[in-house]
C-alpha positions as CSV (number, residue, x, y, z in Angstrom):
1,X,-44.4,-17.0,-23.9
2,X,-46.9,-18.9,-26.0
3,X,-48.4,-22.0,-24.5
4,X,-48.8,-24.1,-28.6
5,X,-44.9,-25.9,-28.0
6,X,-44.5,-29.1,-30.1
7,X,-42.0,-30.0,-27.5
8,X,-42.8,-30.7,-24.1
9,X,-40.1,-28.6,-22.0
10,X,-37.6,-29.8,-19.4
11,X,-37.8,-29.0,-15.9
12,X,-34.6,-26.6,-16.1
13,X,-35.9,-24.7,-19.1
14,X,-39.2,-24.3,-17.3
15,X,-37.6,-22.4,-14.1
16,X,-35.7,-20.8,-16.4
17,X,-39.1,-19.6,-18.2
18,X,-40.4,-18.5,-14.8
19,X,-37.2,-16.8,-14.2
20,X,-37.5,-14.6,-17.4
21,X,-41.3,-14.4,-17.0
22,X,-40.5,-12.9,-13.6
23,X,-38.0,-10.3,-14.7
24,X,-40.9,-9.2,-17.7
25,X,-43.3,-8.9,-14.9
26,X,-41.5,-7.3,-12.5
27,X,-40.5,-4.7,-15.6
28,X,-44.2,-4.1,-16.8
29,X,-45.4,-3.6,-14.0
30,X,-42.5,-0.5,-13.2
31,X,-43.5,1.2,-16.8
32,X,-46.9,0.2,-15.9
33,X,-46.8,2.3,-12.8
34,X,-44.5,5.3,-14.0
35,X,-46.6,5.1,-17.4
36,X,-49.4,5.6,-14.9
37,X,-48.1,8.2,-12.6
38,X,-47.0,9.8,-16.4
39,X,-50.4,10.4,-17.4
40,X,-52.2,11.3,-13.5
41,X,-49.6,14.3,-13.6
42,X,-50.3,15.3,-16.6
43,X,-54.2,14.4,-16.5
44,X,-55.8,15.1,-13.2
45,X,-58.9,13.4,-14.0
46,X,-57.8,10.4,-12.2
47,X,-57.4,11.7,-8.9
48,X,-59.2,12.6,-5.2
49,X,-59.1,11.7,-2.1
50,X,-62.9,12.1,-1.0
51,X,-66.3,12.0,-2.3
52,X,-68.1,15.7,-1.6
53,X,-71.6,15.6,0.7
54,X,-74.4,16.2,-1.2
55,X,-72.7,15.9,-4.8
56,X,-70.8,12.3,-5.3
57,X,-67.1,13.0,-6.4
58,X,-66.5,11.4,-9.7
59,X,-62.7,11.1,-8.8
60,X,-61.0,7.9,-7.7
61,X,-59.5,8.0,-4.8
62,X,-55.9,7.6,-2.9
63,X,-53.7,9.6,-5.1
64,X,-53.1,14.0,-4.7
65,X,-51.8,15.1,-8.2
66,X,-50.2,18.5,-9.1
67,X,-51.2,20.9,-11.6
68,X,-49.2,23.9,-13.1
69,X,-51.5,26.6,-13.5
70,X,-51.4,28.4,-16.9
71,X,-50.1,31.7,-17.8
72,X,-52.2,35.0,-18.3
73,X,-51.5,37.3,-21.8
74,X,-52.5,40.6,-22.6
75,X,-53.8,42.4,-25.3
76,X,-52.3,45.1,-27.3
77,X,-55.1,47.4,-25.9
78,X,-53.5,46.1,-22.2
79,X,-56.8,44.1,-21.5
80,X,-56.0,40.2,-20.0
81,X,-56.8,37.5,-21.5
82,X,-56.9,34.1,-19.5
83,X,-55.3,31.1,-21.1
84,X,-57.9,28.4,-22.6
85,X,-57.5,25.4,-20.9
86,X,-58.7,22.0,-21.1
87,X,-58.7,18.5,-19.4
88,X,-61.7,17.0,-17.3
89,X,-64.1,18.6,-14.9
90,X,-62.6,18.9,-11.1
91,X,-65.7,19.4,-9.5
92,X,-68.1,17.5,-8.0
93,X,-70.4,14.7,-9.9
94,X,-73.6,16.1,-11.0
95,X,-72.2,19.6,-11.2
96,X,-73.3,21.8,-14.3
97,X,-70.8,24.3,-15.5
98,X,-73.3,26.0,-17.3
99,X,-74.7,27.6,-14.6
100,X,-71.8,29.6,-14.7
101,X,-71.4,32.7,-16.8
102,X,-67.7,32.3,-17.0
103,X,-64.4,31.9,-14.5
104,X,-64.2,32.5,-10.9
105,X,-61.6,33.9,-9.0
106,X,-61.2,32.5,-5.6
107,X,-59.9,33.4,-2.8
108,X,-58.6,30.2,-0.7
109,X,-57.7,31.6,2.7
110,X,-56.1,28.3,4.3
111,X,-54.0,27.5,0.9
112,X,-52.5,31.1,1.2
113,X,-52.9,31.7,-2.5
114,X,-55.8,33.2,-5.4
115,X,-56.8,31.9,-7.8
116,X,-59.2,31.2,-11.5
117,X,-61.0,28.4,-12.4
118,X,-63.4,28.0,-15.4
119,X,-66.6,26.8,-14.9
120,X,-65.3,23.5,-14.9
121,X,-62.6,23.8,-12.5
122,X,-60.3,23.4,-14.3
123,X,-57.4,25.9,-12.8
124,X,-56.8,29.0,-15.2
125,X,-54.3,31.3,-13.4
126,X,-52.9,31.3,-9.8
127,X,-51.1,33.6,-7.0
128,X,-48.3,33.0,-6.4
129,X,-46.7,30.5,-8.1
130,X,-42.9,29.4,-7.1
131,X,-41.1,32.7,-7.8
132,X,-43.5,35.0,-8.0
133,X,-43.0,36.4,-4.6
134,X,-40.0,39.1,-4.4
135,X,-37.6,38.5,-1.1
136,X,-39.1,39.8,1.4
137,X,-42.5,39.8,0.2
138,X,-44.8,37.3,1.9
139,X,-48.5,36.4,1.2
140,X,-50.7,34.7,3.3
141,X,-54.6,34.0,4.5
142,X,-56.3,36.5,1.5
143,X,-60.2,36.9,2.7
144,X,-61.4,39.0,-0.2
145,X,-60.4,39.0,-3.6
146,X,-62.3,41.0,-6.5
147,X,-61.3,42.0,-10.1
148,X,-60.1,45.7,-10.6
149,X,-62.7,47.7,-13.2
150,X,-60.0,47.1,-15.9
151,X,-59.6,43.4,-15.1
152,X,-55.6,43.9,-15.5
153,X,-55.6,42.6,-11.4
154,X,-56.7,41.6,-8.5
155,X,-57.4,43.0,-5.0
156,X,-57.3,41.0,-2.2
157,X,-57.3,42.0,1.6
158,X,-56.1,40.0,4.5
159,X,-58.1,40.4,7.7
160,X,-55.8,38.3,9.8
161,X,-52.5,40.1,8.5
162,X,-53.3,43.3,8.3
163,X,-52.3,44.0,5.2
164,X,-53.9,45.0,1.4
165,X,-52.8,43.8,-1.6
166,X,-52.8,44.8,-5.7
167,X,-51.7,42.2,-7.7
168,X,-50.9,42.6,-11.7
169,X,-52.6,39.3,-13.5
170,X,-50.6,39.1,-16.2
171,X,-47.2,39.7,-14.8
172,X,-47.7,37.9,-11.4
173,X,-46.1,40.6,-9.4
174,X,-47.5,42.3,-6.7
175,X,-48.2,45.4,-7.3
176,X,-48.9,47.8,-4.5
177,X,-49.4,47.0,-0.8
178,X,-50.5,48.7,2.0
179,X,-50.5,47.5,5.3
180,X,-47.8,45.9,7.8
181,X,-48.2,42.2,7.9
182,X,-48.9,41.0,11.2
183,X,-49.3,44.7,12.5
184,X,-52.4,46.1,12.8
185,X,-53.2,49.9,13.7
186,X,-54.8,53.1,12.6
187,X,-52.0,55.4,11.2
188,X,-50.9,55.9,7.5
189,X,-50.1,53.0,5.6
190,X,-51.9,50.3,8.7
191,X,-55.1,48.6,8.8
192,X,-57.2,46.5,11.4
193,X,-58.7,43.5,10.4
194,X,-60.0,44.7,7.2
195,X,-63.0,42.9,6.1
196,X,-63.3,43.9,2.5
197,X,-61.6,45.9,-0.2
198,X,-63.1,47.8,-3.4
199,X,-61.3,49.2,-6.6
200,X,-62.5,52.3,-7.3
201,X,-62.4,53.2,-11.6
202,X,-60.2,55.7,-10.4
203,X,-58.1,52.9,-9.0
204,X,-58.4,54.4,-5.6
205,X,-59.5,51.9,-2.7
206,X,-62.3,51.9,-0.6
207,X,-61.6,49.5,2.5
208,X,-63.9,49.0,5.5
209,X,-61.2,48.8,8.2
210,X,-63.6,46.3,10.4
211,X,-60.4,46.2,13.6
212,X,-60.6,50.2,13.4
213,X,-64.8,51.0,12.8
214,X,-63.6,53.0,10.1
215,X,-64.3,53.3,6.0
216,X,-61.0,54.3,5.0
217,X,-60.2,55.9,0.8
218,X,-56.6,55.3,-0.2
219,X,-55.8,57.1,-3.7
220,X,-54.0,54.4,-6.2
221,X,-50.5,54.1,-4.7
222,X,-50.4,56.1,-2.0
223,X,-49.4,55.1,2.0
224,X,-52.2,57.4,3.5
225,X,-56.0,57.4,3.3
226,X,-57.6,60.6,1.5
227,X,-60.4,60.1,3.4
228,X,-62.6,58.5,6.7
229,X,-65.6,57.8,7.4
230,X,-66.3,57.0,10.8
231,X,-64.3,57.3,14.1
232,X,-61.8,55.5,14.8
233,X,-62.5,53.0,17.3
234,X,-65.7,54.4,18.0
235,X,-67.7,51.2,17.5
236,X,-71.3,51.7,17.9
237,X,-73.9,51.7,14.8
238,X,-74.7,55.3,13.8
239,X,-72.9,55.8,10.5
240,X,-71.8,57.8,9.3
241,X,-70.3,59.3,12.4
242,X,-69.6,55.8,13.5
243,X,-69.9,52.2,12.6
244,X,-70.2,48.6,14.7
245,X,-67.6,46.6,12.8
246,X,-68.1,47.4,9.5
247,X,-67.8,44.2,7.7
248,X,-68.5,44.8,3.7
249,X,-69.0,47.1,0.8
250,X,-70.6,46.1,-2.4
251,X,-71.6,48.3,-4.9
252,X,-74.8,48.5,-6.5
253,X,-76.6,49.6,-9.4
254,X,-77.6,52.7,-8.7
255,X,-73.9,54.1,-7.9
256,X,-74.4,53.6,-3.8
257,X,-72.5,50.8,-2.0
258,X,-73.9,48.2,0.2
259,X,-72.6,48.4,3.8
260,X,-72.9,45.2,6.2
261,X,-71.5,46.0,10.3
262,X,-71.5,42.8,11.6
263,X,-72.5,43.9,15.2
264,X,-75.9,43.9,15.7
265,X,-76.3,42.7,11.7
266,X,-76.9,45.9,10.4
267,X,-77.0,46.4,6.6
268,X,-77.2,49.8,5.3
269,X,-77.3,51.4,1.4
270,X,-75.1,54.3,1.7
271,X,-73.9,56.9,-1.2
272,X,-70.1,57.5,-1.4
273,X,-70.1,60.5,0.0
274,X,-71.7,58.6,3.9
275,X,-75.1,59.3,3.2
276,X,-77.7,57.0,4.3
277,X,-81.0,55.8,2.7
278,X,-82.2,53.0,4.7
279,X,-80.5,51.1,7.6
280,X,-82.5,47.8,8.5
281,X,-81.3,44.9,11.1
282,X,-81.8,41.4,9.4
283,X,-83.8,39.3,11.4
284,X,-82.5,35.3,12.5
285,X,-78.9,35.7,11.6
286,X,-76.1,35.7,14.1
287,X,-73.0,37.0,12.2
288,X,-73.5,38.5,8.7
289,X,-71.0,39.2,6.1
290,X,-70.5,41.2,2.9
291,X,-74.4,41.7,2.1
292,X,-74.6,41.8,-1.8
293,X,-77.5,43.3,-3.9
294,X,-79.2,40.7,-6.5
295,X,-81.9,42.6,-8.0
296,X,-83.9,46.0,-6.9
297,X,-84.7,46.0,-3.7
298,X,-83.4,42.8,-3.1
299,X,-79.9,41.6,-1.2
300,X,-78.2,38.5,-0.4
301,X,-76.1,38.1,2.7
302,X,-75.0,34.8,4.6
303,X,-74.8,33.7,8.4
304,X,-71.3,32.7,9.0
305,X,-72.1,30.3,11.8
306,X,-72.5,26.6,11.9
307,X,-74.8,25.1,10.8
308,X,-74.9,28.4,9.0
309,X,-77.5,29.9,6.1
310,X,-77.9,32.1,3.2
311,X,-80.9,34.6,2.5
312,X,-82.2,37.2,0.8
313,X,-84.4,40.2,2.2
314,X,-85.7,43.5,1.5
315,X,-84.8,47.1,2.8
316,X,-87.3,46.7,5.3
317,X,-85.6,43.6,6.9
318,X,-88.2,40.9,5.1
319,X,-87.1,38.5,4.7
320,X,-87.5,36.6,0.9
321,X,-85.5,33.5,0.9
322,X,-83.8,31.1,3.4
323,X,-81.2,28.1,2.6
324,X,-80.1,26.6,5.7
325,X,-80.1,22.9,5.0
326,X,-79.0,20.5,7.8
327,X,-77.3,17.3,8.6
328,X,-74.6,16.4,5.8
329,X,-75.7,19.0,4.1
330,X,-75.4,21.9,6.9
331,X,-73.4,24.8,5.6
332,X,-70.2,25.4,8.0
333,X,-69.1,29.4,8.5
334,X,-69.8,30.5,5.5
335,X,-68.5,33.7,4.5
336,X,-69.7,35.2,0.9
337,X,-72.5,34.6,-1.3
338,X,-73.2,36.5,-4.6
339,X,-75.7,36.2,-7.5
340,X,-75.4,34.9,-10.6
341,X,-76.5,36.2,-13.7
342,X,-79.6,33.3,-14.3
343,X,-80.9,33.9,-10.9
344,X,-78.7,31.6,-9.0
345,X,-76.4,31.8,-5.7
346,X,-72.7,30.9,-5.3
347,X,-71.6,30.4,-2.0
348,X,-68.5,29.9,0.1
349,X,-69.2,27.1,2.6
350,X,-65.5,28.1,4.1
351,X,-65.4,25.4,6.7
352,X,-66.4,23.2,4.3
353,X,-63.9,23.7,2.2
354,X,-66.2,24.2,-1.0
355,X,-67.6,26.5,-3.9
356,X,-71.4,26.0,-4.1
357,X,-73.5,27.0,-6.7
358,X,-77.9,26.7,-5.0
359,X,-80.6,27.2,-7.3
360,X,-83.0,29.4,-4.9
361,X,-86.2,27.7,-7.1
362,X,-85.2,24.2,-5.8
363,X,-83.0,25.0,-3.5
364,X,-80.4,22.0,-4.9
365,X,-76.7,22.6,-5.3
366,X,-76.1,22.2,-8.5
367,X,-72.6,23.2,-8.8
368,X,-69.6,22.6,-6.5
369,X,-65.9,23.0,-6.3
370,X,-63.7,21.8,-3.1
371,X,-64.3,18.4,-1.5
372,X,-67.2,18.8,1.7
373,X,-64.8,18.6,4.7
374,X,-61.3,18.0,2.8
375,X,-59.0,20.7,2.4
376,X,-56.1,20.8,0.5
377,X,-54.7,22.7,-2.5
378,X,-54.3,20.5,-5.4
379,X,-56.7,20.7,-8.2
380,X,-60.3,20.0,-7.2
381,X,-59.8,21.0,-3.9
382,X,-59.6,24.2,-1.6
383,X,-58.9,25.2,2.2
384,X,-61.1,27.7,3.8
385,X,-62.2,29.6,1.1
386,X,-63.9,32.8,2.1
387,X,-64.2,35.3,-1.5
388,X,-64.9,34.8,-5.0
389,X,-65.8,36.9,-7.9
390,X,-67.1,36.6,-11.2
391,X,-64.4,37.5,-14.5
392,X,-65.8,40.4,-15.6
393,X,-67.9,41.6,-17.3
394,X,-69.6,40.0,-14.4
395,X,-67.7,41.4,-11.7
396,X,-68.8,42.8,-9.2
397,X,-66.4,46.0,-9.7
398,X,-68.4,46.8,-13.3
399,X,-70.5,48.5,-10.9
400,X,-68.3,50.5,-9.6
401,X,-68.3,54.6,-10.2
């Protein structure tokens, strides 16, 4: 109402004023607020609960928004193609997506689901989705999580249910399974806590059964393994008659895979048929996983302890590099690191609840996804994620034979 009147109101036209000026009120501030919930569904940029140690979260806080991933397409040649997306960053303040050389696929343990993000977080595709599970079908606490040679899908293995999947990008359908959830054992078509799984290009997989001591093959489809290295349940470090909890296999540029046992840290390069050329224990680490190689003669494993570290080192155990910051900035279990290709880390800080990206020259973070201690599984954050890989060609299957 405009406050210029030539005529001085009464007192009952004034309460009757504030009466209608109420009513207006009360009404713009209801589309205010559904205009505003509206737009925070639709752009995420206004929402977070937490600001991230170490990077300051540019989100506000107090409200969890929802996301629907987008959908995958394929190319008449059957190659995927992830859907362009766009809306603000969802990581961390002061992160540079550049570092980046594309998307990342994640593999959130505690949110029970995969996923891609681009380099900005923003979410690209995602397993499963309402739906996408058949009856019956359940999936739950995926640890590893790589890109198949041909990118069509992904592999993921669960160590704590025993069971492997295959899973078709573009369809959202799981594709193959082997494994029993929730049963774990040695005989066709069960596993034991497997720590790792690899698509071979012949779509065979090659799956260090860490419950078992055992490298197992399984040809594409099929409910028995071809092959075995190692005894099973023989757990002492001697491959390849026997392995100490074989925890990792990463292939490498010169057609060999990278074998970590987690007892007694052993890290081994090892051709496909079990041969071994060099078997070193890595010095000041307590419980290694999934050692990677970065460059010649050069690997990249983490300590998945608290506070826990990341490091590089040589065949002969020397060690190069060591990020192991402290207080607020102390990395909690984690679980995978892998290079990038400018030279730079990315690590899962799984207790943490957070993608890092460390440039080893400074030794800064200067890239993160997830909120430092938060987990959830709306956009911008995660819950205990433990595997990642890059979308090829960066993958770390383009080196597979």
């Amino acid at each position: 109402m405009s406050g210029n009147h030539r005529l001085t109101p009464s007192p009952e036209l004034r309460r009757h004023w504030r009466l209608v000026r109420g009513l207006l009120i009360t009404l713009i501030a209801a589309i205010g607020v559904g205009s505003w919930w509206f737009v925070a569904e639709a752009n995420p940029s206004t929402t977070s609960p937490k600001t991230a140690a170490g990077m300051a979260s540019h989100f506000p806080p107090s409200v969890t928004p929802s996301a629907a991933p987008a959908v995958a397409a394929t190319t008449p040649s059957g190659a995927v193609v992830l859907p362009a997306v766009s809306g603000p960053s969802w990581l961390a303040a002061g992160s540079d997506p550049s570092v980046l050389p594309g998307p990342v696929l994640i593999a959130d343990g505690g949110g029970n689901r995969v996923l891609i993000i681009d380099s900005s977080g923003r979410n690209m595709w995602q397993f499963p989705r309402p739906g996408d599970l058949a009856a019956g079908q359940s999936f739950r606490a995926p640890e590893d999580a790589w890109f198949s040679p041909d990118q069509k899908q992904v592999v993921v293995a669960s160590e704590d249910t025993n069971i492997l999947y295959v899973i078709d990008i573009a369809t959202h359908k799981i594709a193959y399974t082997y494994g029993k959830v929730d049963t774990p054992g040695s005989s066709p078509n069960l596993v034991n806590a497997p720590d790792g799984i690899l698509m071979l290009k012949s779509h065979d997989l090659l799956v260090p059964d860490a419950g078992n001591c055992r490298i197992i093959q399984i040809p594409a489809g099929s409910q028995s393994p071809s092959r075995q290295l190692g005894e099973t349940g023989n757990c002492v470090h001697s491959p390849p008659e026997s392995f100490s909890d074989p925890s990792g296999l990463y292939p490498m540029s010169d057609g060999n895979l990278l074998l970590t046992e987690g007892i007694g840290h052993w890290v081994s390069e090892m051709s496909s048929s079990g041969s071994i050329s060099w078997s070193v224990q890595v010095p000041g680490v307590s419980a290694i996983y999934q050692t990677a190689e970065v460059a010649p003669d050069r690997y990249l494993t983490v300590d998945h302890v608290f506070p826990g570290q990341v490091l590089t080192f040589d065949h002969t155990g020397k060690v190069l590099w060591r990020y192991a910051p402290t207080g607020s900035q102390a990395l909690n279990k984690p679980s995978l690191a892998i290079g990038l290709p400018n030279g730079d880390f990315m690590v899962s800080d799984k207790v943490n609840n957070r993608l890092i990206v460390v440039d080893p020259r400074t030794n800064a973070v200067v890239w993160q996804y997830g909120h430092t201690g938060v987990a959830g599984n709306t956009p911008g954050f995660l819950n205990n994620p433990t595997g990642m890989d890059l979308f090829p060609p960066n993958s770390i299957s383009a080196k597979t034979r």
